[in-house]
N, C-alpha and C positions, 0 to 999 in steps of 0.2 A: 850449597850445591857446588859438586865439584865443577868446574868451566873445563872445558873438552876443546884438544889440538887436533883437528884429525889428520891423519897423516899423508893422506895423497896433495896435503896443499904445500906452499911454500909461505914464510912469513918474513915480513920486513920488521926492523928495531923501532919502525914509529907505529906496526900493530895495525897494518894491513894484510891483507891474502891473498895467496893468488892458486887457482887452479888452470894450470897449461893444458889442454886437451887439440892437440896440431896444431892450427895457427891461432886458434882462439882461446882468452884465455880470460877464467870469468875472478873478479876483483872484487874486495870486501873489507872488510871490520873484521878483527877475530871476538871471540867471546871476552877476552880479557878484556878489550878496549870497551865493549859496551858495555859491559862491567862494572868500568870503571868511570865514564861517564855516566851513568847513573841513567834518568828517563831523558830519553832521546827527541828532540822534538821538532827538529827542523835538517832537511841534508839539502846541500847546493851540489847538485850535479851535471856534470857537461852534457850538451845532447848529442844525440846520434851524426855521427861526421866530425864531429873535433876529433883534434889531434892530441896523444898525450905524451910525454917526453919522461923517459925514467928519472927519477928523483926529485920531480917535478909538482908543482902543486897539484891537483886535480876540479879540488872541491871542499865542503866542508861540512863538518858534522855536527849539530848544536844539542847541547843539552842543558836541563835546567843549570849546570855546575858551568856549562864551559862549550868553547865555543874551537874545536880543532881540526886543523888543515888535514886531509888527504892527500898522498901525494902515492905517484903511480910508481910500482916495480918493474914496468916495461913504456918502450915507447911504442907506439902503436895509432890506431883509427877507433873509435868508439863506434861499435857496429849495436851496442842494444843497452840500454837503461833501463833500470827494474824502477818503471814508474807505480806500479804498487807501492816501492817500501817508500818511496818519497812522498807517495800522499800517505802511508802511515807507518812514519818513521820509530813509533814504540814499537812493532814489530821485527825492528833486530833484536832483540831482547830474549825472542823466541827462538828463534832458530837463526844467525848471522850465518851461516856456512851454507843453506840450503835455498831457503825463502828470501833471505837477509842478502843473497847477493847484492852489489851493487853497480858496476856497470860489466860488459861484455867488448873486449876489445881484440880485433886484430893485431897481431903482435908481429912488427917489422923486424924484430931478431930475439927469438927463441931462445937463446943463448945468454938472455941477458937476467932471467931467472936463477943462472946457474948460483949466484952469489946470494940470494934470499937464504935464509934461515929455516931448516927442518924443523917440524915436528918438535923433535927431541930438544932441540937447541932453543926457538923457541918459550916453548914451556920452561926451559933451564932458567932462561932470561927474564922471564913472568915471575918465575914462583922463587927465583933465587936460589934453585938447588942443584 
């Protein structure tokens, strides 16, 4: 199965996402990264009201292979957590861009997505082409 970038997001080089929509901007996994962690089965994630700081740790994503940090592409206030995929964390597997979101946060400067990874670029860095 091919693994899909879709293109309104933006991506970081440790294979997070992010979709900016005005100040909020919702935070994830791309398909590669669950991919390649394999079954997913445990995520630590901040609650509503923390604060995140760009480059920053976040959280973490466990699976039977491996156990990897999240770290945030904005700094911001964590306005919503998708407590669904946390109590059923093999559900990024299905859909990480849609269902698979991971948290929802207000974003203290907008501007600071400018330097994430398209789409295009991305995928370049994934598949090596």
């Amino acid at each position: 199965m091919a693994l899909t970038y879709p293109d309104d997001l933006k991506y970081l080089d440790t294979h997070e996402y992010i979709r900016l929509e005005g100040e909020i901007a919702t935070i994830g996994i791309s398909a590669f990264a669950v991919d390649q962690l394999g079954d997913i089965v445990f995520l630590d994630l901040p609650e509503v009201g923390a604060g995140l700081e760009k480059g920053e740790a976040f959280g973490t994503v466990e699976s039977v292979k491996a156990v990897e940090t999240l770290n945030s592409p904005v700094t911001g206030t964590v306005v919503e957590r998708n407590d669904d995929i946390i109590e059923s964390p093999e559900d990024l597997a299905d859909d990480p861009y849609a269902a698979g979101w991971l948290l929802k946060v207000r974003v203290d400067n907008p501007s600071e997505v400018d330097d994430a990874l398209s789409a295009q670029a991305y995928r370049q860095m994934v598949e090596g082409k």
